[in-house]
One Martini backbone bead per residue (centre of mass of N, CA, C, O) as a GRO file, in nm:
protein
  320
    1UNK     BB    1  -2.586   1.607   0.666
    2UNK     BB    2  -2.307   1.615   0.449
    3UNK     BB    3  -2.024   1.742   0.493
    4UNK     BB    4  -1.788   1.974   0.297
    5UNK     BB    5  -1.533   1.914   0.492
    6UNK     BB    6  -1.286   1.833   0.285
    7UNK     BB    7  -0.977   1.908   0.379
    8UNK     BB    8  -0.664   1.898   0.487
    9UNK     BB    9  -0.416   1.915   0.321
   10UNK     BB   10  -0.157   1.654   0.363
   11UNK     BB   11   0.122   1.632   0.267
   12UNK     BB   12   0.380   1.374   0.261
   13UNK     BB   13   0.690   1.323   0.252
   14UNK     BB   14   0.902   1.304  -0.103
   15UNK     BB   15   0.972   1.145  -0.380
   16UNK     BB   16   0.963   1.145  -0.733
   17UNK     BB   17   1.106   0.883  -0.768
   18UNK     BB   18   1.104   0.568  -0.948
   19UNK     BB   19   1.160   0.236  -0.801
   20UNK     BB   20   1.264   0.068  -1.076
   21UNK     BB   21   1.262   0.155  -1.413
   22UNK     BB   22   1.238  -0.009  -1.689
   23UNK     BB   23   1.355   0.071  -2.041
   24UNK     BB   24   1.487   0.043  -2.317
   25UNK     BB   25   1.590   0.323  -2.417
   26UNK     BB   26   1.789   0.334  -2.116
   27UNK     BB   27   2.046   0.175  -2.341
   28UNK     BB   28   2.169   0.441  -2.334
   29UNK     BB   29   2.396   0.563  -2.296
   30UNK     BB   30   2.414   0.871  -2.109
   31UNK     BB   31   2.102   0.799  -1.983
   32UNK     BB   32   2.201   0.611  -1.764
   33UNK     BB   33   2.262   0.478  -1.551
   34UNK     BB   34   2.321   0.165  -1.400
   35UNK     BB   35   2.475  -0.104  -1.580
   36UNK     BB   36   2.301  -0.449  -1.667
   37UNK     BB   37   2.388  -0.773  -1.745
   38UNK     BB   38   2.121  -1.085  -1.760
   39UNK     BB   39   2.081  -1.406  -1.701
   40UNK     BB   40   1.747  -1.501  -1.667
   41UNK     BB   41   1.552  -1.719  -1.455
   42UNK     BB   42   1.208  -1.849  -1.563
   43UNK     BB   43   0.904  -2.015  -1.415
   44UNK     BB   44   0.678  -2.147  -1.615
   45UNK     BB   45   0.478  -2.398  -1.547
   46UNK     BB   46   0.750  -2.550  -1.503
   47UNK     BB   47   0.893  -2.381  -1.737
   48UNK     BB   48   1.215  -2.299  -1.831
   49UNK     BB   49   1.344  -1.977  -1.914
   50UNK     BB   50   1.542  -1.792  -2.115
   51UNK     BB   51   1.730  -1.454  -2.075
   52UNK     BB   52   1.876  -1.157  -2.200
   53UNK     BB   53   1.884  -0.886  -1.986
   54UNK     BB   54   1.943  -0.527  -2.018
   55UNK     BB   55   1.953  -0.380  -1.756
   56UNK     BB   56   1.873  -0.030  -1.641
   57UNK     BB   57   1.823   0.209  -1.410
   58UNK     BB   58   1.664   0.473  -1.406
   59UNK     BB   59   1.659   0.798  -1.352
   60UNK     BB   60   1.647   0.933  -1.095
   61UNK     BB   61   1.763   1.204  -1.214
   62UNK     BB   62   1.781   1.425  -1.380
   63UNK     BB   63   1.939   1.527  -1.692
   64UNK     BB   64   2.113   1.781  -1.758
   65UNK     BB   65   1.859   1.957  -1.945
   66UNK     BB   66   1.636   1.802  -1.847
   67UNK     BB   67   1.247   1.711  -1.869
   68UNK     BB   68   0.987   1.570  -1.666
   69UNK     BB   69   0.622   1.471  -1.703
   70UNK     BB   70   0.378   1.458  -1.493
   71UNK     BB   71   0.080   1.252  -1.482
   72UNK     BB   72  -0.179   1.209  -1.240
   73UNK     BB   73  -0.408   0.959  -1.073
   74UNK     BB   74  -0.645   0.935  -0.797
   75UNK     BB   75  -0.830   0.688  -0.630
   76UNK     BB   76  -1.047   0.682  -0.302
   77UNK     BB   77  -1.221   0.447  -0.071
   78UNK     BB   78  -1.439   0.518   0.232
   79UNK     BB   79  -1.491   0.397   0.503
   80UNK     BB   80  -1.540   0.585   0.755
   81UNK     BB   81  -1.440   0.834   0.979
   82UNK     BB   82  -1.116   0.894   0.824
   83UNK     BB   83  -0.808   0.946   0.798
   84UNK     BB   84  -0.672   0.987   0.465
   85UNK     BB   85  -0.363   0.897   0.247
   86UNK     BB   86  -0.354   1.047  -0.064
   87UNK     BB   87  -0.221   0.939  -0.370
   88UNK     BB   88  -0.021   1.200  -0.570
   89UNK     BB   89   0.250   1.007  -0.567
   90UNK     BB   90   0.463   0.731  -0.496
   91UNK     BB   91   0.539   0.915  -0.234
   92UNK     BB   92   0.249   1.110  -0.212
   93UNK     BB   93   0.051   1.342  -0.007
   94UNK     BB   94  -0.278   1.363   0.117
   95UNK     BB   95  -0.522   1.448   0.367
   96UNK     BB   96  -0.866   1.321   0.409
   97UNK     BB   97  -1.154   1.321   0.527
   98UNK     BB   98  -1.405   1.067   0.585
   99UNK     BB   99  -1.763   1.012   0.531
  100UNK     BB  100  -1.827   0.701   0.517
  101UNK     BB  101  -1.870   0.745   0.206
  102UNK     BB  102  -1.565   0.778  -0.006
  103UNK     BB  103  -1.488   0.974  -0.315
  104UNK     BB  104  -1.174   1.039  -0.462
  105UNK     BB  105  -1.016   1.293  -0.694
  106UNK     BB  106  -0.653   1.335  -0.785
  107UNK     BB  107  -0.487   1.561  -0.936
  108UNK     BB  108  -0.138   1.571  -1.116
  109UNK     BB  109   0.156   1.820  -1.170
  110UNK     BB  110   0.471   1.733  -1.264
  111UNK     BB  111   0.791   1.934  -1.287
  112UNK     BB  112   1.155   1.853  -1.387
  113UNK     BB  113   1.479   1.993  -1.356
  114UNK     BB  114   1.823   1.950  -1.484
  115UNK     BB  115   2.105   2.131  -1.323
  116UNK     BB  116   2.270   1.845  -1.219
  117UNK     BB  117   2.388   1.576  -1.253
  118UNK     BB  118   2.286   1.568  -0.925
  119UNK     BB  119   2.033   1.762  -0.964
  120UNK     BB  120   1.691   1.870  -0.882
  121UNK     BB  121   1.393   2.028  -1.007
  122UNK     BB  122   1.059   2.080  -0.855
  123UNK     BB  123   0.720   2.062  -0.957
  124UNK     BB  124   0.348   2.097  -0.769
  125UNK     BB  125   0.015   1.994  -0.827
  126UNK     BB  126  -0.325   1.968  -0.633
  127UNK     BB  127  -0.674   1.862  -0.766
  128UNK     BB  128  -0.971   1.811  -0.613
  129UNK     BB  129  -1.277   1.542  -0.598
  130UNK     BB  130  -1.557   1.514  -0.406
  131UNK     BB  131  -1.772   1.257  -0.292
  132UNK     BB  132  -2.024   1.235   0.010
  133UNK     BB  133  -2.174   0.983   0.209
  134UNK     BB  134  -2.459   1.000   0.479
  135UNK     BB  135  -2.617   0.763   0.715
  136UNK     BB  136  -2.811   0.935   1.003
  137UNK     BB  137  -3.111   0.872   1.114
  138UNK     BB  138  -3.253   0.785   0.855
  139UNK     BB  139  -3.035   1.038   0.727
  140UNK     BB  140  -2.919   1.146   0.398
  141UNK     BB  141  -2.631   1.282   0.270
  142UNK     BB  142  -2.408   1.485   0.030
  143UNK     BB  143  -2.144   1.586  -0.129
  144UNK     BB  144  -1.921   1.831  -0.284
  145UNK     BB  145  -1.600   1.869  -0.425
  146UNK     BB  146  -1.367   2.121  -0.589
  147UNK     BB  147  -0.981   2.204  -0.615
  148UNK     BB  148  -0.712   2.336  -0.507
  149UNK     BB  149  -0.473   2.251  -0.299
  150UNK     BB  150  -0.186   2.279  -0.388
  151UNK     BB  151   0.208   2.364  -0.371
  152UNK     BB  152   0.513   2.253  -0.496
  153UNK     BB  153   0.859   2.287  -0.407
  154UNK     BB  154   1.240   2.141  -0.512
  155UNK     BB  155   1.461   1.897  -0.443
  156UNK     BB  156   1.720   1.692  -0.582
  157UNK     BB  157   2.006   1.480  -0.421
  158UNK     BB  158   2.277   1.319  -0.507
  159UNK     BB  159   2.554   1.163  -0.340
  160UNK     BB  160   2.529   0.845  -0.442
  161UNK     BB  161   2.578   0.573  -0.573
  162UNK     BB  162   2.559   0.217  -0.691
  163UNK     BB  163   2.738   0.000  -0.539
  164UNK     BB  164   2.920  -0.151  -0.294
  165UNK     BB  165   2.706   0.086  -0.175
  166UNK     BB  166   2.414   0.234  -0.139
  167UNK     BB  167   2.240   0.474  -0.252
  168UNK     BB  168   2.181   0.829  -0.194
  169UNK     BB  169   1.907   1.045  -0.166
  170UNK     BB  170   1.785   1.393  -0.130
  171UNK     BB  171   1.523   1.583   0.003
  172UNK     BB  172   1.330   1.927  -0.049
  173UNK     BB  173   1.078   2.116   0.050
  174UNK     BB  174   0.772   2.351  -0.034
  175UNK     BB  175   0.511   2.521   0.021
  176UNK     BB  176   0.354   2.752  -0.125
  177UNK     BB  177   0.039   2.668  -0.140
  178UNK     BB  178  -0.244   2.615   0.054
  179UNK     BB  179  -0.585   2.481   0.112
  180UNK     BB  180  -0.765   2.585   0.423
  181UNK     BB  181  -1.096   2.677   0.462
  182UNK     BB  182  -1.061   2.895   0.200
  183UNK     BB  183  -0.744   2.934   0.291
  184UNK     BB  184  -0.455   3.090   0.220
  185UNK     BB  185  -0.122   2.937   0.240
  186UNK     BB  186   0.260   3.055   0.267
  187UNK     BB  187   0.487   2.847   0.389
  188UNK     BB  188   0.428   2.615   0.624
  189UNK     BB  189   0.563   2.366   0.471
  190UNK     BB  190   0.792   2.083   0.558
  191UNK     BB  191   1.053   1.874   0.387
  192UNK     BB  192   1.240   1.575   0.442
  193UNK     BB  193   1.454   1.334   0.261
  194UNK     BB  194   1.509   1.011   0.153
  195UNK     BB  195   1.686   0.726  -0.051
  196UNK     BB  196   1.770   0.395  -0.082
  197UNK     BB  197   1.951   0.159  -0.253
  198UNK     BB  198   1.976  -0.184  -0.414
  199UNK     BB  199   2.135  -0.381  -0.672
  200UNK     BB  200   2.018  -0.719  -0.754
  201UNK     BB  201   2.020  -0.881  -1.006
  202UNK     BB  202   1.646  -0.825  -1.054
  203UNK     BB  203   1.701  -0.665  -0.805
  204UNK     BB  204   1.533  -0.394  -0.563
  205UNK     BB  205   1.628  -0.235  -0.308
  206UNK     BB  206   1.443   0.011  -0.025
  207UNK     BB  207   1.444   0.337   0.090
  208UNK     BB  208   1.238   0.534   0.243
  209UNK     BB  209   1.236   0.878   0.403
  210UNK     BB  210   1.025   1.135   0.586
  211UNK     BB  211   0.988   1.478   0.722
  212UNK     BB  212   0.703   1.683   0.841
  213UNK     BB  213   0.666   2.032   0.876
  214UNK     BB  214   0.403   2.210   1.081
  215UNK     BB  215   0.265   2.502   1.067
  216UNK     BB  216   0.092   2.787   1.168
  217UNK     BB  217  -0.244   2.860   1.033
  218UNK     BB  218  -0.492   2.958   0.853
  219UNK     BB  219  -0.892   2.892   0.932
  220UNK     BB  220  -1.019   3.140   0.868
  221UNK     BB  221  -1.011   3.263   1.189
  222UNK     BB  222  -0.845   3.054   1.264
  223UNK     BB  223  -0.586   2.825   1.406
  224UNK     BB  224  -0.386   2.593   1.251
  225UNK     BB  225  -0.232   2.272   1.324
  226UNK     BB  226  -0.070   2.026   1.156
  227UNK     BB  227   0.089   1.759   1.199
  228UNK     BB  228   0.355   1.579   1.249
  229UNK     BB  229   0.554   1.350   1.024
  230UNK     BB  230   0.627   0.999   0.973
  231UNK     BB  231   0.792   0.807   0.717
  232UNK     BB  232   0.819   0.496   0.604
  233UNK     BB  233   0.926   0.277   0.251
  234UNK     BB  234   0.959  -0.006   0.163
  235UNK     BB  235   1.131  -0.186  -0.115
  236UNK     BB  236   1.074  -0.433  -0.389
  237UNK     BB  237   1.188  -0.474  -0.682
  238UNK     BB  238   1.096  -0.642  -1.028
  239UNK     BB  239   1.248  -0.739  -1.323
  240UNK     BB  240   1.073  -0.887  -1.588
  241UNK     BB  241   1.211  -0.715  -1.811
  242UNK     BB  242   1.285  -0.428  -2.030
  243UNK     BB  243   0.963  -0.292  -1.939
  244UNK     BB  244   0.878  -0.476  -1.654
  245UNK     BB  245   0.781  -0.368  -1.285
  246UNK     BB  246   0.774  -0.500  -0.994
  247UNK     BB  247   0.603  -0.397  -0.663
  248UNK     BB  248   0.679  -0.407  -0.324
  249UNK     BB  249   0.518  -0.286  -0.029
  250UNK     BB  250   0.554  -0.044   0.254
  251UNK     BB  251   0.367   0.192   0.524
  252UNK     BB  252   0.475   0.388   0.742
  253UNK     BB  253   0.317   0.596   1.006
  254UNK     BB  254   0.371   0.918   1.204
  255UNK     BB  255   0.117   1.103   1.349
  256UNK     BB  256   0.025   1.377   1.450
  257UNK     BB  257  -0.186   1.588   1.591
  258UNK     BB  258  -0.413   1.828   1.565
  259UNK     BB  259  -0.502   2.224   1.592
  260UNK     BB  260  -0.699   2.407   1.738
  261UNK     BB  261  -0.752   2.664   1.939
  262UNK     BB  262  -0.570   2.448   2.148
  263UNK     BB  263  -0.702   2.223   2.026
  264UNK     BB  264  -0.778   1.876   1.986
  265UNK     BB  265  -0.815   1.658   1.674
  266UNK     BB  266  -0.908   1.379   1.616
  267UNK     BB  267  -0.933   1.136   1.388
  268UNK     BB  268  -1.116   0.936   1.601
  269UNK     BB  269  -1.373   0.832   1.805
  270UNK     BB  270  -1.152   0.559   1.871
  271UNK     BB  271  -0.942   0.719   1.982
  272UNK     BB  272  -0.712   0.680   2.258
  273UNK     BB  273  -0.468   0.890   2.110
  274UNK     BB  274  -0.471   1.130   1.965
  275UNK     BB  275  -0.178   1.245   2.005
  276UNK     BB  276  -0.123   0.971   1.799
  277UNK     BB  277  -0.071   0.842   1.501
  278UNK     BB  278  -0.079   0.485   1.323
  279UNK     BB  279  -0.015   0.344   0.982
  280UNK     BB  280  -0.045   0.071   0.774
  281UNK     BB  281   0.064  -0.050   0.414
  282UNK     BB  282   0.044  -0.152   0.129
  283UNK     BB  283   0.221  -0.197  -0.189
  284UNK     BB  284   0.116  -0.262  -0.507
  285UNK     BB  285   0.315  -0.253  -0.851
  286UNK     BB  286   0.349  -0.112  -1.216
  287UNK     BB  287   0.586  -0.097  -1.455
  288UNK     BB  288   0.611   0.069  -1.827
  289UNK     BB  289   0.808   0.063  -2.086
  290UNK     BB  290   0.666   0.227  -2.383
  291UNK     BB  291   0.952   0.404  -2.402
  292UNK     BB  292   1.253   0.617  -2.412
  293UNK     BB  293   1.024   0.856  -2.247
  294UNK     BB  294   0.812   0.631  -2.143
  295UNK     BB  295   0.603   0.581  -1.789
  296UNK     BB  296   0.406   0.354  -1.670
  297UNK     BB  297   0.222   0.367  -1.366
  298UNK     BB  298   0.069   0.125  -1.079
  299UNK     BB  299  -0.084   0.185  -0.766
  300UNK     BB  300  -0.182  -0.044  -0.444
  301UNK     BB  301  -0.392   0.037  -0.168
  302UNK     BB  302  -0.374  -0.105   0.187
  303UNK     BB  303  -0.516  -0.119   0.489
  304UNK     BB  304  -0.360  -0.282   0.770
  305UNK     BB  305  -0.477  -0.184   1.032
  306UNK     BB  306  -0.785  -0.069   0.975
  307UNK     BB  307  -1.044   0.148   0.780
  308UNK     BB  308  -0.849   0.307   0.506
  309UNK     BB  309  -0.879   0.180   0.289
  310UNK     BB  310  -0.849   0.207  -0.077
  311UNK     BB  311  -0.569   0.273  -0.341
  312UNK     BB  312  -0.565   0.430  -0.691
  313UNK     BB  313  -0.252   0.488  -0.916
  314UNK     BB  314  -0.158   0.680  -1.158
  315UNK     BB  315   0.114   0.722  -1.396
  316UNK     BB  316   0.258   0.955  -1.665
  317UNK     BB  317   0.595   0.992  -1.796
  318UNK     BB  318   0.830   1.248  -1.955
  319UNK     BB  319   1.105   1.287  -2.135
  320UNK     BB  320   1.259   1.567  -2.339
   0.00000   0.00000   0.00000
């Protein structure tokens, strides 16, 4: 029959900003950021076609006094058995166990409020259901869960804009309470990390990266420390005109192996080295700004080095 066992919420350090979301309403003084008038050449079907486009980019940090709100949906499907890190957010992960054929969704709700010109604070939820489908030795057996995961408090900072050179963001994260095998864990995970850009209209490169440190906590009866982990993802987005953004790029992931009452708990029966795996994704995205407060995002990952199977991520920002 098939385990229940779908835990360890794992969420991997992240930034809450989406780079570089282009709204038409963003064109409004002191409600964007760096602001660039351009006239793109695009060829479409072999005809040159002329536009002028004032593009955005929208505030990476919320403004003094306003609130952000975020709601996500995500889906992710595996085949075999691998620990798969699904997109709560943009750059927001949790790792869940998958066995055999497994789907996955993960709701998140996401509220961020600006404290002053460069700082930005925020608070999230993250609520799974799956559904777990195994067959072995002629017997198949199916499992459900959904719970709450997590929720996490942080701070977004802004040290520079975006000028003659890279723009630099860093954020500070802590998980309020995890829950893991059934235990409620409070404050044992933390994470930190940064976001660089430079824009050149009408594109805009990029590069997040951030390492989540986990202490050990209580599963069940037993101390259980899941590995501290570390990732990089450049990416590169283009505005195709003042409303919509595509977005390419890839996720490279090294995590520590996981420990329980002191013993190493491999990612998969198939690992030469348990105590260290290491991952990488591509990362496919369009972003629409439907109006000059709303955001709708979609990203498309698949597993480039492995069997950990591909994730639909779905987000819409509203604010106030």
């Amino acid at each position: 029959m098939a385990s229940d066992n779908l835990t360890c919420p794992e969420p991997i350090p992240h930034t809450r900003w989406n780079l570089p979301v282009r709204s038409a309403g963003r064109l409004k003084p002191q409600r964007c950021g760096s602001r660039f008038t351009l006239a793109v050449m695009l060829c479409s079907l072999g005809t040159a076609v002329r536009a002028d486009l004032p593009l955005t980019i929208e505030d990476l940090i919320s403004d003094k006094g306003d609130v952000k709100l975020s709601l996500s949906l995500s889906y992710t499907n595996n085949e075999k058995g691998l620990l798969r890190f699904t997109p709560t957010g943009p750059n927001t992960y949790v790792s869940l166990p998958s066995q055999d054929n497994s789907d996955l969704l993960i709701g998140s709700l996401s509220l961020a409020y600006g404290l002053a010109r460069n700082t930005e604070i925020y608070g999230r939820s993250s609520y799974l259901y799956s559904n777990a489908r195994t067959k072995s030795l002629g017997e198949s057996g199916s499992a459900e869960d959904n719970r709450l995961l997590d929720s996490w408090v942080g701070v977004n900072y802004r040290f520079k804009e975006d000028d003659a050179t890279p723009a630099l963001l860093g954020f500070a994260e802590t998980a309020g309470f995890e829950e893991h095998q059934g235990t409620l864990n409070y404050f044992k995970s933390w994470a930190v990390g940064f976001t660089t850009y430079h824009a050149i209209d009408p594109i805009v490169f990029s590069l997040t990266g951030g390492y989540r440190l986990n202490q050990t906590r209580k599963s069940g009866d037993h101390d259980f420390r899941p590995g501290n982990s570390l990732f990089l993802n450049p990416a590169v987005d283009f505005a195709m005109n003042d409303r919509v953004t595509l977005t390419m790029g890839w996720r490279w992931m090294r995590r520590q192996a996981d420990h329980q009452a002191a013993q190493i708990i491999p990612r998969t029966s198939e690992d030469l080295q348990p105590d260290v795996h290491t991952s990488t994704e591509l990362r496919l995205g369009v972003s629409y700004g439907v109006s000059a407060d709303d955001v709708i995002q979609s990203i498309f990952t698949a597993n480039t080095s492995g069997n950990g199977g591909s994730s639909l991520f779905f987000n819409w920002q509203h604010t106030f």
